[in-house]
C-alpha positions in Angstrom: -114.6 -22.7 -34.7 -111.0 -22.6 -33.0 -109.3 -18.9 -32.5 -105.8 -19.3 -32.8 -103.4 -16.5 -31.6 -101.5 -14.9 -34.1 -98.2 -15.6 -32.3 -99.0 -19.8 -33.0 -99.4 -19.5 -36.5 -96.8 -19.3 -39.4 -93.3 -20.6 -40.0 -91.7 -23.6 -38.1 -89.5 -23.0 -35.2 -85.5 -22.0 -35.6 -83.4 -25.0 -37.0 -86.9 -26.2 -39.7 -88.5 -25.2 -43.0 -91.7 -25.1 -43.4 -92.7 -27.4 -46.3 -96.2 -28.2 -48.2 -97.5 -31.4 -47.4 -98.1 -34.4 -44.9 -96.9 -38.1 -44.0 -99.9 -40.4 -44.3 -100.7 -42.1 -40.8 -99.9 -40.2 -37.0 -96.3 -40.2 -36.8 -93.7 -42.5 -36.6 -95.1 -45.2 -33.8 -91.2 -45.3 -32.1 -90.7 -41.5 -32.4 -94.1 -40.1 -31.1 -98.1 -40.1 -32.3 -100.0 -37.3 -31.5 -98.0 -35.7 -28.8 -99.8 -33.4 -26.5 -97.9 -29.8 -26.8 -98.5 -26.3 -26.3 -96.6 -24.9 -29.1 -94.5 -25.4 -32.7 -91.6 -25.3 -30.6 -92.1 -27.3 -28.0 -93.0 -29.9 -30.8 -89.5 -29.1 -32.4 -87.6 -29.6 -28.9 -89.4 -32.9 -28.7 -88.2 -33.3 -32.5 -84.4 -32.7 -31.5 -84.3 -34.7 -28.5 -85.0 -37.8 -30.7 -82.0 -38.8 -33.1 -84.2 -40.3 -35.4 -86.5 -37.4 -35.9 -86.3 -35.9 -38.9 -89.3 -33.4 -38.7 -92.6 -33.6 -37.6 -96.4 -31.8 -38.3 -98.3 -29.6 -36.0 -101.6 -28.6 -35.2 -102.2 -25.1 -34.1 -106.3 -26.3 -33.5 -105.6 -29.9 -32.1 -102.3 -28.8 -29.9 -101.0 -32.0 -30.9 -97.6 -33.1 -32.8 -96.6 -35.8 -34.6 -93.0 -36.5 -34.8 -91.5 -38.2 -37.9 -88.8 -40.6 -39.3 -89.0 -39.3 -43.1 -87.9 -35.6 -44.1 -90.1 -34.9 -46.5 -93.7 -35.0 -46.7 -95.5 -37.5 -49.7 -99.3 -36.2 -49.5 -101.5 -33.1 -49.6 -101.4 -31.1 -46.2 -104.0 -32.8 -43.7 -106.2 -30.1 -42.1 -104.6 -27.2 -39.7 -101.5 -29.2 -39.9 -98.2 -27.0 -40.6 -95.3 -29.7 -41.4 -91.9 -29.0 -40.3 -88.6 -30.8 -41.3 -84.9 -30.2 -39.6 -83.1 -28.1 -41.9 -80.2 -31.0 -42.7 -76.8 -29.6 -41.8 -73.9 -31.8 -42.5 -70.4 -32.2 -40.1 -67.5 -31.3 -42.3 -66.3 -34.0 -43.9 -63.2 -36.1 -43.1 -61.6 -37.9 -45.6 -58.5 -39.7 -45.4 -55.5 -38.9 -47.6 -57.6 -36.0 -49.1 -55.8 -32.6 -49.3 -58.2 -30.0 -50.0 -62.0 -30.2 -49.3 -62.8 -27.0 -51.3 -66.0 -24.7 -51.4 -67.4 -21.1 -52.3 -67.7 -20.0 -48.4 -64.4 -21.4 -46.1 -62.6 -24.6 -45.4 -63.0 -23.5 -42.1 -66.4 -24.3 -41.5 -67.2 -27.3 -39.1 -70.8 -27.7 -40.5 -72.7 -26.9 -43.7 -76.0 -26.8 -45.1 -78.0 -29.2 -47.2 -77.4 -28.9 -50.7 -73.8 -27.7 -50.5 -71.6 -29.1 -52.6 -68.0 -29.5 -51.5 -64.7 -30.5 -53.9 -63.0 -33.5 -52.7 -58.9 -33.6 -53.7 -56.7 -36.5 -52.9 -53.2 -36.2 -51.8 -50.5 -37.5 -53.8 -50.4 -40.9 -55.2 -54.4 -41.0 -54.5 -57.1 -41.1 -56.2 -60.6 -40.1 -55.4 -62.8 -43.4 -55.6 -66.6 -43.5 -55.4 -67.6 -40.6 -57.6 -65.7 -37.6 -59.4 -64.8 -35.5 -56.1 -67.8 -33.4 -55.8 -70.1 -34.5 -52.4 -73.4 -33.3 -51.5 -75.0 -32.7 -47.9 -78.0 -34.3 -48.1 -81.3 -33.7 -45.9 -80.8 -36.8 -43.7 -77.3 -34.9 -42.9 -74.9 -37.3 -44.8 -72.5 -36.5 -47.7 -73.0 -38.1 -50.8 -71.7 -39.6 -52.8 -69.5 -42.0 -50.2 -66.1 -41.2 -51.6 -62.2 -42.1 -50.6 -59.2 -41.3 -51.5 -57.3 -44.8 -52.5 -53.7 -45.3 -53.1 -52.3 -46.0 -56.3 -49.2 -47.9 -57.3 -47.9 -48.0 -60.6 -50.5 -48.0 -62.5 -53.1 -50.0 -60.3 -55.5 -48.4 -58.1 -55.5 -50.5 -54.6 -59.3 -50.2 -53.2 
């Protein structure tokens, strides 16, 4: 039986959330399989190096990591594993000929958490196309829905 110190076990490092579960298989075979590593967070700086990393699972017992392409695990939790996905944060959004990207903290903001919810307004003569105004950061980072603001003339909507 391993003894693992109480300072390598619990949550996942600064920037992840700890969630229940696994991705079948090691690892993504381009990102990284069974990674020798010392810690969680040397697993996570691995993790962030790599653009298409999206989180990755760690074993306190094997000192191994396993570096993923997917955000969210599909399986029961393999063994010791703990699995760790980035915490999405979204750039603020630019959207030409909008006026007024509106939410509950500040327009001010450069980059928001997943799950927020921003409202998209179009500048005169526009119209928001692609969904109803209201976008979503999403955990792989990206606002949806894709929306823009397209002119209109008359009464036709140019797209």
């Amino acid at each position: 039986m391993a003894i693992i110190p109480l300072e390598r076990l619990g949550a996942c490092p600064s920037g992840y959330e700890e969630e229940t579960g696994d991705l079948p298989d090691w690892g993504h075979p381009d990102l990284g399989v069974r990674l020798p590593v010392q810690s969680r967070e040397e697993c996570a700086e691995i993790c962030n190096a790599l653009s298409g990393c999206l989180s990755f699972e760690h074993s306190d017992t094997g000192n191994y990591c396993n570096l993923n392409d997917e955000a969210m695990p599909t399986s029961e939790a393999y063994r010791d594993q703990v699995f760790c996905r980035k915490f999405a944060r979204c750039s603020k959004p630019e959207i030409e000929n909008s006026v007024a990207i509106e939410n509950t903290v500040s327009t001010e903001l450069e980059e928001f958490q997943e799950t927020k919810t921003l409202t998209v307004t179009c500048t005169a003569k526009y119209r928001i196309v692609g969904g109803d105004g209201m976008i979503t950061c999403k955990v792989n980072g990206e606002w949806e829905p894709t929306i823009r603001c397209s002119k209109i003339r008359g009464d036709k909507l140019y797209v």
